[in-house]
C-alpha positions as CSV (number, residue, x, y, z in Angstrom):
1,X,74.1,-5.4,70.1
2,X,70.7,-4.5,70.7
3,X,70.8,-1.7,67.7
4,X,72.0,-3.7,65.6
5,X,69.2,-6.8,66.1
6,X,66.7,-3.5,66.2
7,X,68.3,-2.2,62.6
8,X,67.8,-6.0,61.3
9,X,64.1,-6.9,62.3
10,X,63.6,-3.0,60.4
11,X,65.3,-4.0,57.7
12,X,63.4,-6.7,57.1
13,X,60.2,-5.7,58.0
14,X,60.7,-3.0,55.3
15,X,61.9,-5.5,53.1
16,X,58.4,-7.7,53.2
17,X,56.6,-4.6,53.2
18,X,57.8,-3.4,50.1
19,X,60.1,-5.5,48.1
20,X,63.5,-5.8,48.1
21,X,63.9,-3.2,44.8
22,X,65.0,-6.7,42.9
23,X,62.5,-8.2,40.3
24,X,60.9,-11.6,40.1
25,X,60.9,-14.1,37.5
26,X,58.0,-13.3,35.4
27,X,54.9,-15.3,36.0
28,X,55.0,-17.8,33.1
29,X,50.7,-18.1,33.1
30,X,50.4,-14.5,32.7
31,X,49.2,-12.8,29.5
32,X,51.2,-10.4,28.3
33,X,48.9,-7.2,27.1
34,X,49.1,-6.2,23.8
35,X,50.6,-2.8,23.1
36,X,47.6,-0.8,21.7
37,X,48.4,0.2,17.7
38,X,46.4,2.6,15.6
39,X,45.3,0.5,12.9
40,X,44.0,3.7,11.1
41,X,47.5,3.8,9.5
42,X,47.1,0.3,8.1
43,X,43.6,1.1,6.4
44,X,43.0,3.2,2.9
45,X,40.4,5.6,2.8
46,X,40.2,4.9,-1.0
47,X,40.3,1.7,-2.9
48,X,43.6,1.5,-4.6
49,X,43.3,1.0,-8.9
50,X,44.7,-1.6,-10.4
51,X,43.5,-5.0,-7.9
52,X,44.2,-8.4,-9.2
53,X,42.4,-11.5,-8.0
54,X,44.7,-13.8,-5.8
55,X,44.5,-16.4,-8.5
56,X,46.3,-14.4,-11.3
57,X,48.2,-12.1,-8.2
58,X,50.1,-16.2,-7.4
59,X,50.8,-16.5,-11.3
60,X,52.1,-12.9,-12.1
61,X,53.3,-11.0,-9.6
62,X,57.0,-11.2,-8.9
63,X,59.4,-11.8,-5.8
64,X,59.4,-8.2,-4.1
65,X,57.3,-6.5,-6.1
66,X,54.1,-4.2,-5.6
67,X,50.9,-5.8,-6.2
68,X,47.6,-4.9,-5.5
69,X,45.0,-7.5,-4.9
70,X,41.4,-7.9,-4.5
71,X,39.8,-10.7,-2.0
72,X,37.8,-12.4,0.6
73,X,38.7,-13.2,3.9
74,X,38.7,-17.2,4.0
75,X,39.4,-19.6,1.9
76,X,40.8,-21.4,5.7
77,X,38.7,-23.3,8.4
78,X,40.3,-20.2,10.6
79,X,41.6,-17.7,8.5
80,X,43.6,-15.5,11.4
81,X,46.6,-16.2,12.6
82,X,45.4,-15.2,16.4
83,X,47.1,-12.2,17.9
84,X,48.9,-11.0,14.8
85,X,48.4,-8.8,11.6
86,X,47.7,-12.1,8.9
87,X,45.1,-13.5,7.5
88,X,43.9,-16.2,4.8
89,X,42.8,-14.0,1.3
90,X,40.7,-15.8,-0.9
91,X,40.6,-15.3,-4.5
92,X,36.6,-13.2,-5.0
93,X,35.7,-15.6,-8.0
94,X,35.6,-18.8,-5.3
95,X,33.1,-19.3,-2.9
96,X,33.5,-21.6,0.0
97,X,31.2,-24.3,0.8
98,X,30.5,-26.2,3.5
99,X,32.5,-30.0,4.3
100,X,31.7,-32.7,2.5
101,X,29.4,-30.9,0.0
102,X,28.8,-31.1,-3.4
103,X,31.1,-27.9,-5.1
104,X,30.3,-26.5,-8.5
105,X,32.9,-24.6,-10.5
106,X,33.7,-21.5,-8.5
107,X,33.2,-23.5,-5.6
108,X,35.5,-25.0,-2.5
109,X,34.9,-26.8,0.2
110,X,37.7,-27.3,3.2
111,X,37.9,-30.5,3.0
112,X,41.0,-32.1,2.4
113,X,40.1,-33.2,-1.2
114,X,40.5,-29.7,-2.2
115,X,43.5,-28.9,-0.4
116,X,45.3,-28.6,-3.4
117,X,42.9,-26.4,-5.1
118,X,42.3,-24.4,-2.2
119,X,46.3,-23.5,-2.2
120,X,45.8,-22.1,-5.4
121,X,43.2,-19.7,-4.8
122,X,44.0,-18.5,-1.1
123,X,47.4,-16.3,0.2
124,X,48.3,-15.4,3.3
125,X,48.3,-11.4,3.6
126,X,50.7,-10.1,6.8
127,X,50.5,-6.4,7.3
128,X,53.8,-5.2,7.8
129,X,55.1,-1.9,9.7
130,X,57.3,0.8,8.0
131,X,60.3,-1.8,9.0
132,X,58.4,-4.5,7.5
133,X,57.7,-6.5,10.3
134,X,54.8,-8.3,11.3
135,X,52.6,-6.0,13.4
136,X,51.8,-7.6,17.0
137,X,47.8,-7.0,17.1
138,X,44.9,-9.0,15.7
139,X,43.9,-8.1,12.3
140,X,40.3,-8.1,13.5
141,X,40.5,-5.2,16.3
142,X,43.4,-3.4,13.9
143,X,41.5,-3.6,10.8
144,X,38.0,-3.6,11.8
145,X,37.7,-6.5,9.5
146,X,35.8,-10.0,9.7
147,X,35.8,-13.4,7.6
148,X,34.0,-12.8,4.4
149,X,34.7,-9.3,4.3
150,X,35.9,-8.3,1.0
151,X,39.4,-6.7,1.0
152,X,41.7,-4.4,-1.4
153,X,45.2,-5.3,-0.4
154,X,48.3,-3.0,-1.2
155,X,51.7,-4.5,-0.3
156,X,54.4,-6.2,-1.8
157,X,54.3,-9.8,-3.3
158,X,57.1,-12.1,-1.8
159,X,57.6,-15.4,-3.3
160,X,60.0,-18.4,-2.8
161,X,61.9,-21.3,-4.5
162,X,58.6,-23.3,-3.5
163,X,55.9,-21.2,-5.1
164,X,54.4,-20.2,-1.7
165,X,53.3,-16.4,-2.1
166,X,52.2,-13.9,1.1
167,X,51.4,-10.4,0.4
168,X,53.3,-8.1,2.8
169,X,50.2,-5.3,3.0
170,X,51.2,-1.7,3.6
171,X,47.6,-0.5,3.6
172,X,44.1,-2.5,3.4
173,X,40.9,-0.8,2.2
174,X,37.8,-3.0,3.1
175,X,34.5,-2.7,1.0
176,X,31.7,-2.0,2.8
């Protein structure tokens, strides 16, 4: 009897020393790390010919398509959508300017007022892996990119039933 309350109080010493080989739940408030991704595939070393503005890209390209567009990163109070490969493309003839100011022609402001307008002029790029799925890292640390910036996008145009249009990018050439 001895032995066996010996192999016990061992066993469980060993057992708060080191884990019981089972896992945990997960921690729900921890932050999961994202998996590092060369973005290097993602950006063009050459501007690709042929770019359309966003404007006339939303009025001619076709559902499934390739299209190649030309814009500014904007045209949204926050133009990322945080932690994945998207962001807001505005049209390079508009100009944002600030809320509740006066807007010319060539000019919009993000107030609701120009909502409409705005919807017109913007589309939301996603850059897509080979298996055309979103990729899982910030377009800002995988593209090296920043609102303003000026942007060549080459992907394919997808379009629905309700005239929404996104630009699935295979490759991204910034201006510098």
């Amino acid at each position: 009897m001895k032995l066996t309350i010996q192999g016990f109080i061992l066993s469980l010493a060993v057992s708060v020393l080191f884990g019981c080989g089972g896992t945990s739940p997960a921690d729900p408030t921890a932050i999961a790390t994202p998996v590092a991704i060369n973005g290097e595939k993602y950006l063009l070393a050459d501007e690709p010919d042929g770019a359309i503005g966003v404007i006339e890209a939303r009025d001619s390209a076709k559902d499934g398509e390739p299209v190649v567009i030309v814009g500014c990163i904007g045209g949204a109070a926050n133009p990322w959508i945080e932690g994945r490969a998207a962001f807001t493309l505005l049209d390079a003839s508009m100009a944002m300017v600030a809320e509740g100011a006066d807007n010319e022609e060539g000019e919009i402001c993000l107030d609701d007022c120009c909502a409409e307008e705005r919807g017109k002029c913007t589309t939301l790029v996603k850059v897509v892996d080979g298996d055309g799925k979103l990729v899982a890292a910030d377009s800002r640390q995988l593209l090296g990119v920043s609102a303003d910036d000026t942007v060549v996008v080459s992907g394919t145009a997808s379009k629905d039933a309700s005239g929404n249009f996104t630009v699935l990018a295979q490759g991204v050439f910034v201006r510098r």
